[in-house]
C-alpha positions as CSV (number, residue, x, y, z in Angstrom):
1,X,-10.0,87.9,95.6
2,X,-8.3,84.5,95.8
3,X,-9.5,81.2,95.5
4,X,-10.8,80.0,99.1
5,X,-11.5,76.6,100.4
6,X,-15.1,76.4,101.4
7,X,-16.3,73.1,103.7
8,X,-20.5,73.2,103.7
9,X,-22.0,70.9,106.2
10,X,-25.6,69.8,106.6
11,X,-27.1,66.3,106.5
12,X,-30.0,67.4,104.2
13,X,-28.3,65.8,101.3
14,X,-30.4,68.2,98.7
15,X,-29.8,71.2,100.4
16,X,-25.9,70.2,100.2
17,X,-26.0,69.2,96.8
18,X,-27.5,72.2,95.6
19,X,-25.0,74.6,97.3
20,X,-22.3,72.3,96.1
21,X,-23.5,73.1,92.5
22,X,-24.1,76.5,92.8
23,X,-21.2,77.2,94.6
24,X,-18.8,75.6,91.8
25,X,-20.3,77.2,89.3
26,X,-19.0,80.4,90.9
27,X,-15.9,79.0,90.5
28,X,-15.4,78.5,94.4
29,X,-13.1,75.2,95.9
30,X,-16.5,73.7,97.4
31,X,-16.3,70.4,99.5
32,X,-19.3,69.1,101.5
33,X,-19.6,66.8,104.5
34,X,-22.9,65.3,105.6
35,X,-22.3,65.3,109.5
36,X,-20.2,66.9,112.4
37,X,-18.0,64.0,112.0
38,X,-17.2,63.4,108.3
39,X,-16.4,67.5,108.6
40,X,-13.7,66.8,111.5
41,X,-12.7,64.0,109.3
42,X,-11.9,66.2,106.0
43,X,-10.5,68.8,108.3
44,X,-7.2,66.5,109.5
45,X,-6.8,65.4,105.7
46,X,-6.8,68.9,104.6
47,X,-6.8,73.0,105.3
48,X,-10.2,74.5,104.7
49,X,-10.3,78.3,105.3
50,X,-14.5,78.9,105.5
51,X,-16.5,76.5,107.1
52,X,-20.6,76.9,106.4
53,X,-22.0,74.5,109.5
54,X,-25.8,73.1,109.8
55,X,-26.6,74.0,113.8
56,X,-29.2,71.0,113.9
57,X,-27.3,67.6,112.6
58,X,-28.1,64.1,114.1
59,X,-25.3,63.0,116.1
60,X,-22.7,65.1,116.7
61,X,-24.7,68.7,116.0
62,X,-22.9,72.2,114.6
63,X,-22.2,73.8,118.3
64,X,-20.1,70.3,119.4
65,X,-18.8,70.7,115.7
66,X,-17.3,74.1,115.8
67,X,-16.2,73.3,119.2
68,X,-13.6,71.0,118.0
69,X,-12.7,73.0,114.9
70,X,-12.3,76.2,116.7
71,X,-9.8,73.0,118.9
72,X,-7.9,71.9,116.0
73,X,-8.1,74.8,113.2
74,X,-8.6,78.1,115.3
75,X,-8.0,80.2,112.1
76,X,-10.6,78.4,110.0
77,X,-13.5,80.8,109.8
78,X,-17.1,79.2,110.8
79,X,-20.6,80.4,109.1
80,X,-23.3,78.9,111.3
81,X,-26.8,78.1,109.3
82,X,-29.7,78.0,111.7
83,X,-33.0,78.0,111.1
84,X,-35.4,80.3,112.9
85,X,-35.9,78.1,115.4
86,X,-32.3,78.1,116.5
87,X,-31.3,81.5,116.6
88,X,-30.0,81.4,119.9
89,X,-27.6,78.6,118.8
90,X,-26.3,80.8,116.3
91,X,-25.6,83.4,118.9
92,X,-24.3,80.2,121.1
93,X,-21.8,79.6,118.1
94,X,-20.8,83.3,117.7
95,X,-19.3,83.2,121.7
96,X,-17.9,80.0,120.7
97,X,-15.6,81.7,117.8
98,X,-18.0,81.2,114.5
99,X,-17.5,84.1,112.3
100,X,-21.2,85.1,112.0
101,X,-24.7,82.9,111.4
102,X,-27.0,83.2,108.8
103,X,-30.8,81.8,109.0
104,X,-31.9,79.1,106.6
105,X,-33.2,79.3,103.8
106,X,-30.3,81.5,102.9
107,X,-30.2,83.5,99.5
108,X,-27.0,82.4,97.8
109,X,-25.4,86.0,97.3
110,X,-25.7,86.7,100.8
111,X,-24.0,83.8,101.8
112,X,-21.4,84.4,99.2
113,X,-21.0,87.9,101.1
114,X,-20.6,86.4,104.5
115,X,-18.2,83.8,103.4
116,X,-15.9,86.4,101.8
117,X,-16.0,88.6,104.3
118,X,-14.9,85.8,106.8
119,X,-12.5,84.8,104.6
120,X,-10.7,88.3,104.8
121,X,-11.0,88.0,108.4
122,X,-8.6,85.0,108.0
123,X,-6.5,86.7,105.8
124,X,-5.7,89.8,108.3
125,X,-5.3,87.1,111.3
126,X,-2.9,85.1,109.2
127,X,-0.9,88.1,108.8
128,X,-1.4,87.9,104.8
129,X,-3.3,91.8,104.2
């Protein structure tokens, strides 16, 4: 499969830094942002096509996040990470256009499974398989 841009968001700083890592060393195009805002801040400067997005942030929270990049980047394809407490915002997210949700704490290779199969969705929608 290609090489696909992947944007992880979460304000636990650990949990990001970790998946950062151990992303990379799969050889994936790995970028992190620690709020709703600094996401929507990478997202104008560049194309992202997977999007991995903490439901509960401080501040601007995932469901007001994907909102806006479901505004800006309708083709960029949203994973919502939601902890069992929040299930219901990752059903929230999935009528709102996210691709799919996983719940926290996520084993990596399934989240390496949902991300590529979201980023074939893009793929078809753009036309490109």
């Amino acid at each position: 499969m290609d090489n696909f841009k992947v944007m992880v968001v979460d304000d636990e700083l650990d949990f990001l830094e970790t998946i950062i890592k151990r992303l990379k060393a799969r050889k994936i195009e790995v970028t992190g942002a620690e709020s709703g805002q600094k996401a929507l801040e990478l997202l104008a400067e560049q194309d992202y096509d997977v999007m991995v997005l903490d439901v509960k942030m401080p501040g601007m929270d995932g469901i007001e996040t994907l909102r806006e990049v479901k505004k800006r980047k309708p083709l960029t394809e949203v994973i919502m990470l939601t902890g069992h407490a929040s299930v219901e915002s990752g059903i929230q997210g999935m009528q709102l256009g996210a691709f799919d949700y996983v719940m926290k704490p996520v084993a990596l290779d399934e989240l390496l499974e949902k991300m590529r199969q979201a980023y074939e969705r893009k793929l078809i929608q753009e036309g490109k398989v």
